[in-house]
N, C-alpha and C positions, 0 to 999 in steps of 0.2 A: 158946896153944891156945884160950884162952877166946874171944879176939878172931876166930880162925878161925871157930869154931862159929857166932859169933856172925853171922861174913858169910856161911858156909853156909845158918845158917836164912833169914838176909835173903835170898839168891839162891831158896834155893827156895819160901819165901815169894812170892816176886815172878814165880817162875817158873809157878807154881800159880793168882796171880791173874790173868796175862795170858792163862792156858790158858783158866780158867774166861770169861774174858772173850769171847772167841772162839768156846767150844761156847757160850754165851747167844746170841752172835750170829746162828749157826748154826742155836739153837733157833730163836728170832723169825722167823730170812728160814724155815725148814720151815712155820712156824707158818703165814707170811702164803700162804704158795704153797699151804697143805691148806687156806684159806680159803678162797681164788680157786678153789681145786676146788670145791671142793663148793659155794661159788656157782656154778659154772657146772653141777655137777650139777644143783643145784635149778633154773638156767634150765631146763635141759633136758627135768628132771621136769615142771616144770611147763607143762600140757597145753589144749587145746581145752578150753573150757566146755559142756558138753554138759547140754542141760536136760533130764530124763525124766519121764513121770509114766505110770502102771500103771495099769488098772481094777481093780474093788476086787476082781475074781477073779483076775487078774494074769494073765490071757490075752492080754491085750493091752496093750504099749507103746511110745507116742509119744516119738519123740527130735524134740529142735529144736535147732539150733546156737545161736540168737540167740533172744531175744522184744522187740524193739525194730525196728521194721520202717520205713523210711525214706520219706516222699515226696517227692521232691525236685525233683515239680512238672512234670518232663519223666517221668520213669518215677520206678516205686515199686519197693522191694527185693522180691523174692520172697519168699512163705512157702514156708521149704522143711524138711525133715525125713525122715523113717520111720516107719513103723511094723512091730516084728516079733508077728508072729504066732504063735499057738498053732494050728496045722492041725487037729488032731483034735478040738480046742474048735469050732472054725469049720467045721466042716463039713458041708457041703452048703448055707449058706448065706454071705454076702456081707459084705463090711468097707469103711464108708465113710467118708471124711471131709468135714466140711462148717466150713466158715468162714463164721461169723456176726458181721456189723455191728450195733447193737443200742443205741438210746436207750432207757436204762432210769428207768423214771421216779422209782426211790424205791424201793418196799416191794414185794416180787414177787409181795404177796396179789391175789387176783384182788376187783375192783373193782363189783359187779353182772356180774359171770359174762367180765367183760372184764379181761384179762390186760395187767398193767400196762408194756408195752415195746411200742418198734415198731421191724422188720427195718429197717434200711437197705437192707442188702448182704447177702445169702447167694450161696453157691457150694457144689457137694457134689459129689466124686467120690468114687468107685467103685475102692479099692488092689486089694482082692481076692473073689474072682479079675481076672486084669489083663486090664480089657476091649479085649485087641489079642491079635494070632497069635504076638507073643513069647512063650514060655514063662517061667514064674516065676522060674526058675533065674537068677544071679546068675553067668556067667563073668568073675569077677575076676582071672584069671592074668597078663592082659593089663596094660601099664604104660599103656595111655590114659585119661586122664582125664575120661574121661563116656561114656556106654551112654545105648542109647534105650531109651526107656519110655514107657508110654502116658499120656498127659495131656492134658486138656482145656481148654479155654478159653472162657470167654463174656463176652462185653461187655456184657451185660445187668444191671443192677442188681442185680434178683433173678433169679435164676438157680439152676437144679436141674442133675440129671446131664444128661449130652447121649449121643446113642448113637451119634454118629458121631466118634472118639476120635483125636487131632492126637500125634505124637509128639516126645518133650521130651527133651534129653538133660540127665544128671543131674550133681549140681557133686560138686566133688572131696569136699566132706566129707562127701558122702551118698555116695559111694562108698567111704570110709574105712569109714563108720558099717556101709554094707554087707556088707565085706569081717570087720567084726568082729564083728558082731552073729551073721550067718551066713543060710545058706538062706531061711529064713522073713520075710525083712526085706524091705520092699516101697516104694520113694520116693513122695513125692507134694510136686506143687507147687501155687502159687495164686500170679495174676498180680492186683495189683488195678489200677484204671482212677486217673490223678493225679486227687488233688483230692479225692477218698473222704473222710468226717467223719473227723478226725484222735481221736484216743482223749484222752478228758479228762473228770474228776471232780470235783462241787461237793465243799465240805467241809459237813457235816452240824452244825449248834449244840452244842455240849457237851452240853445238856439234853435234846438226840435223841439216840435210840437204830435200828438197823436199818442201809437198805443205803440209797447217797446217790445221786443222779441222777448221772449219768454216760454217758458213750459206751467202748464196750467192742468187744474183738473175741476172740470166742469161738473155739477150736477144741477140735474134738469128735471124736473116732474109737467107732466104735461097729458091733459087729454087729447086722445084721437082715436077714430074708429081704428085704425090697424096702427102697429109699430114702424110702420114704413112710411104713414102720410106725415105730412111736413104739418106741424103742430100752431095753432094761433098763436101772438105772443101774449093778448089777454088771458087767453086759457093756458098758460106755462110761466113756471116760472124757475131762475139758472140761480144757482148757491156756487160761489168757486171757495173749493178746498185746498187745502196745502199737504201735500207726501214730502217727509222729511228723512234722511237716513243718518241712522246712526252706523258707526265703525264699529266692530269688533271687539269685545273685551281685550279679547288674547293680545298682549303685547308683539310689533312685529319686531323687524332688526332696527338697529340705533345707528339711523342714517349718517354716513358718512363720503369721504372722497379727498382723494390724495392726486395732484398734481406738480412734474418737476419741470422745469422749465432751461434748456442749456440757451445759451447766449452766443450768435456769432462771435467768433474771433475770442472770446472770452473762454476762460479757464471756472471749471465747477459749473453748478445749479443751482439753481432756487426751487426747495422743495416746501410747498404748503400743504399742510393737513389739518382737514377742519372734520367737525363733525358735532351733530344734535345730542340734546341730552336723552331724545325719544322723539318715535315716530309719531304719534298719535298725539295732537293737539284740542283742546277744549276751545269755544271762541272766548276770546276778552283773555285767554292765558299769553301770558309771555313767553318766547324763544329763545330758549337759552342758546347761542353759537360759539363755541369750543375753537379757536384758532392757534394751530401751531404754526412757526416761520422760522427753514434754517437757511438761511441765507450763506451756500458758500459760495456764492457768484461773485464776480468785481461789481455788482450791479447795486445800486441803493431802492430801496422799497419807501414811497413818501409815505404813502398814507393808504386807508382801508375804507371804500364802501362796501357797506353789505343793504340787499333789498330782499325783502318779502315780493314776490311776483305772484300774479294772480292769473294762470293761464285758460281761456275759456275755448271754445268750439261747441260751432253751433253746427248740429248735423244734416248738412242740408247738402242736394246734389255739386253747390257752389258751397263748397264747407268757409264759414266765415271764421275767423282765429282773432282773438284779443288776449290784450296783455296789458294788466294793470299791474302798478306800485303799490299796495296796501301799506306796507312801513317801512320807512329808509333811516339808513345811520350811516353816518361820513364823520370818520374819526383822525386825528392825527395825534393823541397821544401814545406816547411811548415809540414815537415817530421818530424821525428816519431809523431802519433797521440797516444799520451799514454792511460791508461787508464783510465777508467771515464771520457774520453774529449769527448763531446756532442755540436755538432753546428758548427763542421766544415766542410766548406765547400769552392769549390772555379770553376773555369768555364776552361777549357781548349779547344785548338783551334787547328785543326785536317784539311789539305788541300789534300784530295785525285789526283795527277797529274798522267798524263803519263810521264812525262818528268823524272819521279824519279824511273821511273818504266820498261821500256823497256828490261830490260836484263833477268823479269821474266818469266820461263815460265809455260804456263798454263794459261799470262793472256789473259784476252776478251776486245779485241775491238771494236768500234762500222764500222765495216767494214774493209776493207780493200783498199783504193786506192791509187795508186802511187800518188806522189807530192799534194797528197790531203788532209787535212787537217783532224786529225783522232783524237780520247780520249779515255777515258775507255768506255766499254761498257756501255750504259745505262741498268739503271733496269727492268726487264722483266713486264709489266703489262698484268694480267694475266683476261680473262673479266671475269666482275660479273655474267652474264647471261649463262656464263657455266662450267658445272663441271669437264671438263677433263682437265688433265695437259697443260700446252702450250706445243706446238714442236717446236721442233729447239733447239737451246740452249739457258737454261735458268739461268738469272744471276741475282744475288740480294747483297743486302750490308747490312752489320752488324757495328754498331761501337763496340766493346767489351771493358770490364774494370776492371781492373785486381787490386786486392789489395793486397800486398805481405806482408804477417804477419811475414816473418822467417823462420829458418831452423827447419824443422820436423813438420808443421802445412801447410795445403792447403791452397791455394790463395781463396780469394772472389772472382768471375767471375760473371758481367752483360753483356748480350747483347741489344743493341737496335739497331732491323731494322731501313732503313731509303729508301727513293727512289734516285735517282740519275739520271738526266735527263738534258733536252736540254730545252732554255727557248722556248716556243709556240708563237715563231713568222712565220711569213709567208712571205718566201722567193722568193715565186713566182714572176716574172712580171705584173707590174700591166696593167688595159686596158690601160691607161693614155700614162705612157713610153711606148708601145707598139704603140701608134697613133703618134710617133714619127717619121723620117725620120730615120729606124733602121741600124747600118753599122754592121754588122754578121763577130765575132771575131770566125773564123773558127777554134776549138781544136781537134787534130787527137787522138781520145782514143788510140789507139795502142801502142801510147807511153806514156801514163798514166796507164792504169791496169798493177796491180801485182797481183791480185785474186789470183793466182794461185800458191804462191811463200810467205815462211815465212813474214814478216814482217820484224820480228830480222834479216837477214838477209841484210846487206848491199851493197854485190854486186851481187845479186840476177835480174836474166835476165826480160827480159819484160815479160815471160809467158801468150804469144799471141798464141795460138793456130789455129789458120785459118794461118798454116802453105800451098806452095803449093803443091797441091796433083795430078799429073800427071797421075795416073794409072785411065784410063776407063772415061778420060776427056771430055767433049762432045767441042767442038771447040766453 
């Protein structure tokens, strides 16, 4: 009997644990598959980036899909958005928007009665009311993916409203924005000309304080009876945008530079030839530099610095000029190249960051926005089809190469330009995710711009301006 029970319990002992083993398994594959849900939930949760920012009476607000606006040298991305309105705030008078290019020079005191910035580029249209015979109303019943609407255009540099009004049809996500915002919701776009001063920020000295020379692009919504009166700052409100440029697909030449050098009193030369593996740089890519040395001089070569130089110009009647180090290498092996030694040669690797670089100042940024994702400046491309200098500030890269012969003889110095760019993808929304079911991840700029505010600068305020302005208010 005992031995019985004894294989009873074993049996169901054993019967018990292969059960349990099974519902575990069970649990785990439930487990992984309520995982995969609800990852794919949260794909789906997760929505368009929609940028907003309110006037400080909240009559008025500007949506933007993007604030990274692309030049890509053939055409430039659009500025495009919304604005919804408060009707009964706005009424009987007009709602514009203007986009402003703007070399700021520093401190935005005024200077003996002159104001410290110069326009680039202005543009200003007129949302509401909508200077064409369409009416305001928004028929979104319909599944096609753009409506006309009144919008204007000018090629002119500076540029104001135009009273003769071109019609634009609107992208899918200002018809979304449309459809959800509601009635009161009014598109507007801005087309800029290639080659516009791309947006970029010096860094201001740790031991400054204030707002740092930079090129910026302002957008503004604001009511007033004409385009011309100077606007409340409760009833306005400023978005700063970022214009970025990208370089050219097309491969250029594979920069190089050959210098010899003869010696008083001495017999032979020193002849250095260096040269890149390509023109055309990605940021965070490494530089490959290619260095040959024949040394037939009586003369010995100690050692080799070579620097990444960062050269700026700020276009202004007193043109300012800086020159930063973005990455240095001082090498001494395979050191001293003596005399008569021909064929030596070897390749060095050179990584331009911002991360190595921040406490410089004078350097250039490629904009300026709070908790937004920033690098060195890209290199200015300047177009082929004209001969004036670019405006704004203009920035270019140098690798320099330095051979250090000794005490009481000059260094050999090469330079080779190079570009320094963004690679030419296209960050837009496509039609496709756009025909999705979209959920609108609402981001309040207000608390992301620092335009206005160093960089270097770490506890540096938000430099929001559509502070509110009480005096001569209209209710």
């Amino acid at each position: 009997m005992s031995s019985l029970s004894l294989r009873s319990l074993h049996c169901i002992w054993l019967y018990i644990f292969v059960c349990g083993v099974k519902i575990k398994r069970k649990t785990y594959k439930g487990s992984a598959v309520l995982t995969s849900c609800r990852t794919m939930s949260d794909l789906k949760k997760h929505g368009t980036r929609i940028f907003k920012k309110a006037t400080p009476n909240g009559k008025l607000t500007v949506y933007l899909g993007k604030r990274d606006f692309i030049d890509h040298l053939s055409v430039v991305d659009p500025i495009e958005g919304v604005v919804l309105i408060d009707p009964e705030y706005v009424h009987g008078r007009k709602v514009f928007v203007h986009l402003l290019c703007a070399l700021r020079h520093g401190k935005e005191e005024d200077i003996f009665g002159l104001n410290c910035h110069r326009n680039l580029f202005l543009k200003v249209k007129q949302v509401y009311p909508a200077n064409c015979d369409i009416p305001p109303q928004h028929d979104l019943s319909s599944d096609s993916h753009s409506k006309d609407y009144c919008d204007k255009v000018d090629d002119h540099q500076i540029s104001t409203v135009e009273p003769v009004p071109e019609f634009r049809q609107i992208t899918r996500l200002q018809e979304r924005l449309l459809r959800k915002l509601g009635p009161n919701t009014y598109p507007f776009s801005f087309e800029l000309p290639p080659y516009t001063p791309a947006s970029v920020t010096l860094l201001l000295h740790s031991s400054e304080s204030g707002k740092p020379c930079r090129v910026d692009y302002e957008l503004k919504v604001y009511v007033a009876d004409e385009e011309d009166c100077r606007p409340q700052k409760r009833s306005s409100v400023r978005m700063i945008v970022r214009k970025l440029t990208f370089a050219p697909e097309e491969p250029g030449p594979q920069p190089s530079a050959e210098v010899s050098r003869e010696f008083l009193m001495s017999v032979g030369c020193l002849r250095v030839e260096a040269t890149l593996d390509k023109q055309k740089y990605y940021h965070g890519e490494s530089i490959a530099v290619n260095v040959l040395v024949d040394n037939n001089s009586m003369k010995t070569v100690k050692r080799i610095k070579l620097v990444v130089r960062q050269y700026t110009s700020v276009c202004l009647p007193n043109a300012n000029h800086y020159k930063c180090n973005v990455a240095e290498l001082q090498s001494d092996e395979g050191f001293p190249i003596s005399p008569s030694q021909t064929g030596w040669c070897k390749i060095y690797r050179l990584c331009p960051l911002l991360s190595n670089n921040r406490d410089k100042p004078g350097l250039a940024l490629d904009g300026d926005l709070k908790n937004e994702d920033t690098n060195l400046a890209s290199s200015t491309m300047a177009s082929p089809k004209s001969s004036h200098e670019p405006m704004g500030i203009i920035v270019r890269y140098k690798v320099k190469i330095r051979l250090v012969l000794g005490f009481g003889l000059s260094d050999v110095c090469l330079e080779l330009p190079f570009i320094l760019t963004h690679p030419n993808c296209e960050a837009s929304l496509t039609e496709d995710h756009l025909d999705q079911d979209l959920h609108f991840d609402w981001v309040d700029a207000k608390n992301e711009e620092s335009a206005n505010h160093a960089p270097s600068l770490p506890n540096s305020g938000s430099g929001d301006d559509t502070q509110n302005d009480t005096s001569n208010a209209r209710p």
